[in-house]
C-alpha positions in Angstrom: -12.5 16.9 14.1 -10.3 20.1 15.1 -6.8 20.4 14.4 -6.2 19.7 18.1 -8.2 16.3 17.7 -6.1 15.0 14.8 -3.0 15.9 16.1 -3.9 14.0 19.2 -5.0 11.3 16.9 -1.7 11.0 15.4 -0.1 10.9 18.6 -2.0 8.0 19.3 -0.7 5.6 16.4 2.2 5.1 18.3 -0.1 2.6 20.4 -0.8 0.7 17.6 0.3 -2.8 16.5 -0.7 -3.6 12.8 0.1 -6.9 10.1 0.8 -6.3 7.1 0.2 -9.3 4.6 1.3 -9.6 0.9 3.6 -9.0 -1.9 7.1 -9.0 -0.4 9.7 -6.7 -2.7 13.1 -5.1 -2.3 13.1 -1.9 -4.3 16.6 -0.6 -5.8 17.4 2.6 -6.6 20.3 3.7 -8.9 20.9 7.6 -9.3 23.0 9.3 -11.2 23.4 12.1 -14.2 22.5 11.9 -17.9 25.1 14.1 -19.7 25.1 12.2 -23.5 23.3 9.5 -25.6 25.1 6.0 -26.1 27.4 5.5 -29.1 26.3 2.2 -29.4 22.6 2.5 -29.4 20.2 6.0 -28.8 19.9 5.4 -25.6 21.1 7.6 -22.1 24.4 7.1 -20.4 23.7 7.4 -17.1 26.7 7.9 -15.0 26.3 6.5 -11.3 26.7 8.2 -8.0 25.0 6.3 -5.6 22.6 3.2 -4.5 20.1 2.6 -2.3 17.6 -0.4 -1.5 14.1 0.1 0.4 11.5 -2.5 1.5 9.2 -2.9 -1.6 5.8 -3.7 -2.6 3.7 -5.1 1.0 6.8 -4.3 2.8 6.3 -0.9 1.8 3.6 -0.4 3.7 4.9 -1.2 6.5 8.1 1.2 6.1 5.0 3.7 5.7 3.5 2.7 9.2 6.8 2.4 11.4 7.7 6.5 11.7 4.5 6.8 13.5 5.7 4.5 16.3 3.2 1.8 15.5 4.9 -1.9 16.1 4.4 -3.3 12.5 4.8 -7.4 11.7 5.0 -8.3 8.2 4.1 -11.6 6.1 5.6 -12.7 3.5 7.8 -14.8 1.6 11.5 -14.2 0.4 13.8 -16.4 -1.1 17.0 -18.2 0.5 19.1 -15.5 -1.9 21.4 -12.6 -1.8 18.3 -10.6 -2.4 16.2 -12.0 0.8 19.1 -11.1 2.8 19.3 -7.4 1.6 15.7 -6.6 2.3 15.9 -8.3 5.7 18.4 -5.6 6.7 16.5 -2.7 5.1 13.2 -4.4 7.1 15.5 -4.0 10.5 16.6 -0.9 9.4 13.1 0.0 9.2 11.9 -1.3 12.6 9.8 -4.0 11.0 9.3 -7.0 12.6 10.7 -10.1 10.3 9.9 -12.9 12.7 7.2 -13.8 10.7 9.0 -13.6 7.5 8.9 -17.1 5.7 12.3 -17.7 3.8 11.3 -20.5 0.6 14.0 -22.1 -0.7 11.9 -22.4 -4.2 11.3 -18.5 -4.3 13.2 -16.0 -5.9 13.0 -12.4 -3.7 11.1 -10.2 -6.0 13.3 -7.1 -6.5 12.4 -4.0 -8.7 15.8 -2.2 -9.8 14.8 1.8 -11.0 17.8 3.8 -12.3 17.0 7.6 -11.9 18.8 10.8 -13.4 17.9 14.4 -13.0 14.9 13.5 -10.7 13.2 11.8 -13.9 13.2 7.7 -13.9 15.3 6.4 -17.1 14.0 2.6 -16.9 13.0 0.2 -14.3 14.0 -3.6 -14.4 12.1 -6.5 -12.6 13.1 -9.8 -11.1 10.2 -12.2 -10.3 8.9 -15.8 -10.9 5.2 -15.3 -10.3 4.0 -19.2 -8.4 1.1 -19.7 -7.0 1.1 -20.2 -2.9 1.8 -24.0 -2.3 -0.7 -25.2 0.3 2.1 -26.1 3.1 3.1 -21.7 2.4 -0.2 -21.3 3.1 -0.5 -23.1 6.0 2.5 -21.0 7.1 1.2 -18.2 6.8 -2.1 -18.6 8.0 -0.1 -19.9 11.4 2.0 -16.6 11.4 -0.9 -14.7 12.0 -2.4 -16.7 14.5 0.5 -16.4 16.9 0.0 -12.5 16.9 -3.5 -11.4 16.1 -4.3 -11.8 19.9 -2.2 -8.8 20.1 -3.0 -7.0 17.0 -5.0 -3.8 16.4 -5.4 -3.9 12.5 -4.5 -6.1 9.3 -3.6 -5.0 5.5 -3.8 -7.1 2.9 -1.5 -6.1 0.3 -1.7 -7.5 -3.4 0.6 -7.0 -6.1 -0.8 -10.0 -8.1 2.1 -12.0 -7.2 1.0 -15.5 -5.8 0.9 -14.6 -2.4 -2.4 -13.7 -2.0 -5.6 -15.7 -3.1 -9.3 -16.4 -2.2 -8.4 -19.6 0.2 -6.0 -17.5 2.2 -8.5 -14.3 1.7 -11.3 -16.7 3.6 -8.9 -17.9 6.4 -7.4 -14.4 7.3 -10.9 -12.6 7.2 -12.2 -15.9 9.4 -9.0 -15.4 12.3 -9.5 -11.7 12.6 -13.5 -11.7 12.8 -12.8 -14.1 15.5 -10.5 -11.5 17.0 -12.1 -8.4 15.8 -9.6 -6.9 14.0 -10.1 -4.5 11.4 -9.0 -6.0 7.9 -8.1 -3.1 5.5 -7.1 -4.0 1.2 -5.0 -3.0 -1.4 -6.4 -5.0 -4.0 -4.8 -5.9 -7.7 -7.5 -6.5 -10.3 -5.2 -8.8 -12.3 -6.4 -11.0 -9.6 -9.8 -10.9 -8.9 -10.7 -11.8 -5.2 -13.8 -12.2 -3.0 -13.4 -9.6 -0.1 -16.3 -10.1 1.3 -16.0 -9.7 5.3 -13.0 -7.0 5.0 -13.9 -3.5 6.4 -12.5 -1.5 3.4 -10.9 -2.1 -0.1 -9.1 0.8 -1.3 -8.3 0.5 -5.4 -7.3 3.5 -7.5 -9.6 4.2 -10.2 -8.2 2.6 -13.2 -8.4 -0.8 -10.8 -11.8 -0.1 -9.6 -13.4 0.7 -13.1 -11.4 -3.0 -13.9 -13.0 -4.9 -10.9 -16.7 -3.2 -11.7 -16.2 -4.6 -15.7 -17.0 -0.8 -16.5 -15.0 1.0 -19.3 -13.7 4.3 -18.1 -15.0 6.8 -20.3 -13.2 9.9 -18.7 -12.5 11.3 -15.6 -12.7 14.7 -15.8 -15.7 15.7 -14.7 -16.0 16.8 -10.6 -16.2 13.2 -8.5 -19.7 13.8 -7.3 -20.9 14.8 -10.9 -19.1 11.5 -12.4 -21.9 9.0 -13.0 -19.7 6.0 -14.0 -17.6 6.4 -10.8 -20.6 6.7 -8.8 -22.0 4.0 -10.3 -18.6 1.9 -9.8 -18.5 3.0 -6.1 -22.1 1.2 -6.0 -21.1 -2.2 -7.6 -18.3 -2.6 -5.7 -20.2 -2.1 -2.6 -22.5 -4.5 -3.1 -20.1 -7.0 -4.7 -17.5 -6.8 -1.7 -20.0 -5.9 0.7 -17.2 -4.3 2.5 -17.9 -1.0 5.1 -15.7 0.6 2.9 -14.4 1.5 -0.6 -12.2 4.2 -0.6 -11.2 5.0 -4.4 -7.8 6.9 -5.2 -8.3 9.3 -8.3 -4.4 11.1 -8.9 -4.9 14.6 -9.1 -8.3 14.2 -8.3 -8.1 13.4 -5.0 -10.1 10.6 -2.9 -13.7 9.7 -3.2 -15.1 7.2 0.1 -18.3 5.1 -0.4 -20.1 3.7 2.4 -22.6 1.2 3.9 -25.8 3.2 4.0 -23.9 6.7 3.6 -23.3 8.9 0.8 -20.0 9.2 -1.1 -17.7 11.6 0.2 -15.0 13.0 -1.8 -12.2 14.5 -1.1 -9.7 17.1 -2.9 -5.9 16.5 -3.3 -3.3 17.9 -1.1 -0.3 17.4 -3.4 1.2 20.8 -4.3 3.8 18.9 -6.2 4.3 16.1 -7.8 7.5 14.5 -8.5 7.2 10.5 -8.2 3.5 8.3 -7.4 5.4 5.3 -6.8 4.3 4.2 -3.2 1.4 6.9 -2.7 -1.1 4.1 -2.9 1.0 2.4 -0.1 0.9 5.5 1.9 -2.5 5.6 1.1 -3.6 2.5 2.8 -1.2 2.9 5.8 -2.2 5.6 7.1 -6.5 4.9 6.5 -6.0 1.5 8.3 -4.0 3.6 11.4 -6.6 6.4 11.8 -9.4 3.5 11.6 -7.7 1.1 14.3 -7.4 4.2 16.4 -10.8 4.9 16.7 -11.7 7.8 13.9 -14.3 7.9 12.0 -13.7 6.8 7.9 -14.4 10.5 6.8 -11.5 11.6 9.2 -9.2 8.9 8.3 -9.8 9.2 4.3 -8.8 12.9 5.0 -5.6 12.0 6.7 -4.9 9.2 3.8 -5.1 12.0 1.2 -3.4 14.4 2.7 -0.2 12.1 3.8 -0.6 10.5 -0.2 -0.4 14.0 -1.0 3.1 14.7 1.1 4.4 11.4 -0.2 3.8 11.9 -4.2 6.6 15.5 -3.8 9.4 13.3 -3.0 11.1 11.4 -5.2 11.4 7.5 -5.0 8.9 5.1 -2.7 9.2 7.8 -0.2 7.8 7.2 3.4 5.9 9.6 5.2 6.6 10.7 8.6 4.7 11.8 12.0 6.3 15.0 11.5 5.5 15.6 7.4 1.7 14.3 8.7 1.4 16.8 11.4 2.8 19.9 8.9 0.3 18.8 6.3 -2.6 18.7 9.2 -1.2 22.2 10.0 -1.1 23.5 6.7 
């Protein structure tokens, strides 16, 4: 596609309307300046200057699909807590639709606190009570959808492994947007190992996809194409998911896309720096699902993905990416 055509494409995201199911978190950020160790144990002193919260985890990828204009629903859960009630304002703040936000009384907000000082992360601290998804959640959930995928383009499944997502729910969402036909994109987790059968593409990074194959990874440096285990991965997880697509991130490596009845494609990195992963995979996902529901072709819209993962992994923090960082990396 020319430079003209992408562009164009781009433009057009801000048609779409996307779901984004999964893994609800509130990400904190503390930043500050290391200038000595701790008296008390040999540890940094980290001396604050400022806060900030961001949607987390599935809401992530929504905050990655908003700049472009897209209208962007998310499912979830939250708890009835001081935490629940931050993340709703960064989610508005954000232009994410809450509506279909369930609030549990029994949940605790997952939140993920990092402290940060000279642009290196010192420690991160969690909050979370993994449960499994109560069948009246489900139920929920599964009825959140149906009031909107009448008017949807796309749906992302986002797992972080944290109740939320299982094979029942899996069935019924892949079930309701068949009968819609909307495209159903993953993010998978392989700490919890899921039939995706009837989604059009899973997208794990390579560690995850060497996991879910049962394949040791014996490397990685060798070229993509010349990698014989990660071929050979690409092929059992085709047939095993029996997906359209896997699209398998490799860090500094790049992107390598298998297909139904095609051959794998891979594609080069476009990070020129690299200051902070955290969120590229989110990026990742976005930004693949948007170029698919608008009509490109999966070698096109693998491109895009790596080249926005790219932008997104040389700023610091779970950075989002914008319509105008996309259209300067398409330029560039």
């Amino acid at each position: 596609m020319s430079e003209q055509g992408i562009e164009s494409l781009i433009e057009s995201f801000g048609k779409l309307r996307l779901v984004v199911i999964g893994d609800v978190m509130l990400d904190r950020f503390i930043w500050g300046n290391v200038t000595r160790i701790s008296p008390e144990a040999p540890v940094p002193v980290v001396e604050v200057t400022r806060e900030s919260v961001y949607p987390g985890g599935a809401a992530n990828v929504a905050r990655n699909i908003t700049p472009f204009g897209s209208k962007t629903e998310l499912i979830g859960l939250v708890g009835a807590d001081s935490e629940g009630e931050v993340l709703a304002g960064a989610l508005k703040e954000n232009n994410i639709g809450i509506e279909h936000l369930l609030v549990e009384e029994s949940f605790s907000t997952i939140t993920k606190t990092r402290v940060v000082a000279q642009h290196q992360q010192v420690v991160r601290i969690d909050r979370e009570r993994k449960q499994a998804l109560t069948d009246e959640a489900r139920a929920q959930v599964l009825n959140q959808l149906r009031d909107v995928v009448g008017e949807v383009d796309g749906i992302i499944i986002e797992d972080y492994g944290k109740g939320l997502i299982d094979d029942e729910l899996v069935r019924e969402v892949v079930d309701i947007a068949s009968a819609g036909n909307v495209i159903v994109t993953v993010d998978p987790n392989p700490k919890n190992p899921i039939d995706w059968k009837g989604v059009s593409t899973v997208k794990p990074n390579r560690s995850e996809a060497f996991h879910e194959a049962g394949m040791a990874d014996r490397g990685g440096h060798l070229p993509p194409l010349e990698d014989d285990d990660l071929l050979e991965v690409g092929s059992r997880l085709m047939k095993r998911w029996e997906s359209q697509y896997v699209l398998i991130t490799l860090g500094e490596q790049g992107m390598i896309l298998f297909s139904d009845g095609g051959e794998p494609y891979h594609i080069p990195t476009r990070a020129r720096e690299v200051f902070d992963v955290s969120g590229a995979g989110d990026t990742a996902i976005a930004v693949f699902t948007m170029a698919l529901c608008a009509g490109a072709d999966a070698l096109t819209a693998a491109d895009l993905s790596n080249r926005a993962s790219g932008v997104v992994v040389g700023k610091l923090g779970t950075a989002e990416i914008t319509k105008e960082d996309l259209l300067k990396a398409v330029a560039s």
